[in-house]
C-alpha positions as CSV (number, residue, x, y, z in Angstrom):
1,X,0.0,0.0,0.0
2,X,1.7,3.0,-1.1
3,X,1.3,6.3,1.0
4,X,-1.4,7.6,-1.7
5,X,-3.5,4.6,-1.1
6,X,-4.0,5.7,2.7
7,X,-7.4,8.0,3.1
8,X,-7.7,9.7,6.4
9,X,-9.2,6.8,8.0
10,X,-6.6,4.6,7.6
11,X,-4.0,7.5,8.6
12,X,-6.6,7.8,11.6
13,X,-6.2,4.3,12.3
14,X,-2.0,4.1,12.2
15,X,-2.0,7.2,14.4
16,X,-4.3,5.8,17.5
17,X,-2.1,2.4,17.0
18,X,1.2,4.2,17.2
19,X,0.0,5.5,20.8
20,X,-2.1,2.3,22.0
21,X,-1.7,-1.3,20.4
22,X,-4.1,-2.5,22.4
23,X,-7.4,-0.9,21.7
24,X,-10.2,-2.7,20.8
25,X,-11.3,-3.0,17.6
26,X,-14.5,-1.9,18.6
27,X,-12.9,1.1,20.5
28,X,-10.8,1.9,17.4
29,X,-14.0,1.6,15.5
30,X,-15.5,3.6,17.7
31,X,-12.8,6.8,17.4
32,X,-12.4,6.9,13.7
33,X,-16.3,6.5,13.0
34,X,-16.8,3.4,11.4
35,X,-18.6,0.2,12.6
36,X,-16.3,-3.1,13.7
37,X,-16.2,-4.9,10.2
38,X,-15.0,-2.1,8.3
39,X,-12.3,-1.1,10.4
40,X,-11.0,-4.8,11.2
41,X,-11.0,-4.9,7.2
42,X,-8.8,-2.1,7.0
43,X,-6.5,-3.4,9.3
44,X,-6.2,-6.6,7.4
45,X,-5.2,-4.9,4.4
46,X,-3.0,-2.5,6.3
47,X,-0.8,-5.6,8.1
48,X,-1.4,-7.2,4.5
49,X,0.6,-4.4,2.4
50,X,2.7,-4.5,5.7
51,X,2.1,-0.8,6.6
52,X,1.5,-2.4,10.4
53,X,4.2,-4.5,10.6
54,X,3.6,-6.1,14.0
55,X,2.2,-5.3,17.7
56,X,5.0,-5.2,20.3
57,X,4.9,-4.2,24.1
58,X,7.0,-0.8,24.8
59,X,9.4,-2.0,27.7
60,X,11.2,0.3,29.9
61,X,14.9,-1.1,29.8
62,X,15.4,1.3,33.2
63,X,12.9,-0.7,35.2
64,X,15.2,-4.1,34.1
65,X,18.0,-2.7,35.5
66,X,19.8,-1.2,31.8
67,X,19.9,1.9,32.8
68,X,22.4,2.9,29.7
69,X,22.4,3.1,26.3
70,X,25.5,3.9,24.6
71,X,25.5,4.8,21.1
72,X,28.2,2.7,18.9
73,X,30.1,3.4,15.5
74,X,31.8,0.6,14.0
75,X,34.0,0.7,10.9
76,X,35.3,-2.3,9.3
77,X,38.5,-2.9,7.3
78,X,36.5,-3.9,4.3
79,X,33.3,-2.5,3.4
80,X,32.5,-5.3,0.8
81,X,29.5,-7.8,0.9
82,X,30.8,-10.9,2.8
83,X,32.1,-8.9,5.8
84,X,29.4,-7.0,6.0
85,X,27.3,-10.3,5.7
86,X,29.6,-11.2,8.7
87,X,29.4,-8.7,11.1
88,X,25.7,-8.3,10.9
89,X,25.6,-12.3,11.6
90,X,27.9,-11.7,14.6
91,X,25.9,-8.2,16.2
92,X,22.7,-10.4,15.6
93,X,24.0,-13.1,18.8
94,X,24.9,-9.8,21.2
95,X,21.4,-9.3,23.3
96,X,22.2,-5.9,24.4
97,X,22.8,-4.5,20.7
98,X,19.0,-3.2,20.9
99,X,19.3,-1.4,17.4
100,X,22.2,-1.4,14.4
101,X,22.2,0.5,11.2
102,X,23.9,0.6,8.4
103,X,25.3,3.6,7.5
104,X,26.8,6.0,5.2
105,X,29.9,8.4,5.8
106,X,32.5,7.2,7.7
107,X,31.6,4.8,9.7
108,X,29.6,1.6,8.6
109,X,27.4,0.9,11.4
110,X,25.6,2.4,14.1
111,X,24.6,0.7,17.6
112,X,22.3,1.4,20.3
113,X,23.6,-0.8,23.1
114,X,21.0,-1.2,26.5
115,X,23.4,-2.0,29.2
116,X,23.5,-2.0,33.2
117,X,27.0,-0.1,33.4
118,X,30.0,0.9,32.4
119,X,31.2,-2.7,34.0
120,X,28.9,-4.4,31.6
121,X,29.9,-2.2,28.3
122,X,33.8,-2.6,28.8
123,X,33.4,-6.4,28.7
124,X,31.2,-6.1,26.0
125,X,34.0,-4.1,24.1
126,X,37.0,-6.1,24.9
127,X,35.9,-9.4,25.4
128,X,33.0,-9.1,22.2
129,X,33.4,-6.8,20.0
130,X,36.6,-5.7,19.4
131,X,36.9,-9.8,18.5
132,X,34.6,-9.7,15.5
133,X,36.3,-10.3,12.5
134,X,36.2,-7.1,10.5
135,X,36.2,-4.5,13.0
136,X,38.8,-1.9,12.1
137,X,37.7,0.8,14.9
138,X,34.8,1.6,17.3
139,X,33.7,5.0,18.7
140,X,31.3,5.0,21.3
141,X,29.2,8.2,23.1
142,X,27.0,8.2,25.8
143,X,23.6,9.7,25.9
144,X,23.0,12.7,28.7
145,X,19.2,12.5,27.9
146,X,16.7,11.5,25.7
147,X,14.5,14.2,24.6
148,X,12.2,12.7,22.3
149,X,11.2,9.4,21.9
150,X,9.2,7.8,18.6
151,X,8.8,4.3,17.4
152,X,7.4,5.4,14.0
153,X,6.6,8.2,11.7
154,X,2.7,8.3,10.6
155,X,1.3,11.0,8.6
């Protein structure tokens, strides 16, 4: 479903999701003005054309004891296909590696790492990731604050 395909209903629809996953259908049917069936139709075809992609459960990493992110650029000593292939294989088996991008300029990937302290992030670095097969450098900052949150864009 290409953006031009969405009316205001279904924009409706993706923008009360985006804040609560769990709403009824019959609440959501109730808030954008349709009946039930029409609205669990639209959400069909939305998941369908895989505009909704998938329900999660927003957890607070603070409250199970990760109270750090620290933001990781990684630049390998090739940048062709195979060790790419392999360090996306490796950063897939390393739990706290919540997010990674690949990247343009000069670095080739970007990590958001959730841990529970420094303690926890300097064996992560020597004893992990400084080990994958690849890895030319790594630059890492640490967040002050986060001052705005988002888990997707809707219109």
């Amino acid at each position: 479903m290409e953006m031009t395909n969405l009316d205001e209903v279904d924009i409706r629809i993706l923008q009360i999701l985006r804040v609560d996953g769990r709403i009824s259908a019959a609440e959501l049917a109730q808030r954008v003005g349709l009946s039930v069936t029409p609205v669990i139709r639209r959400l069909r075809q939305l998941e369908n054309n895989r505009v909704i992609t998938g329900y999660v459960a927003l957890i607070d990493e603070v409250a199970l004891g990760y109270a750090m992110s620290v933001f990781v650029s990684v630049k390998l000593d090739k940048q062709i296909e195979a060790a790419l292939q392999s360090f996306e294989q490796a950063i897939l088996q390393f739990p706290e590696v919540v997010d990674c991008w690949l990247m343009t300029g000069n670095r080739d990937y970007l990590l958001r790492i959730a841990i529970t302290g420094l303690k926890e992030f300097e064996e992560l670095m020597i004893e992990r990731l400084v080990k994958i097969d690849g890895v030319a450098s790594i630059e890492s900052s640490i967040p002050i604050r986060r001052v705005k949150s988002g888990v997707s864009r809707t219109p």
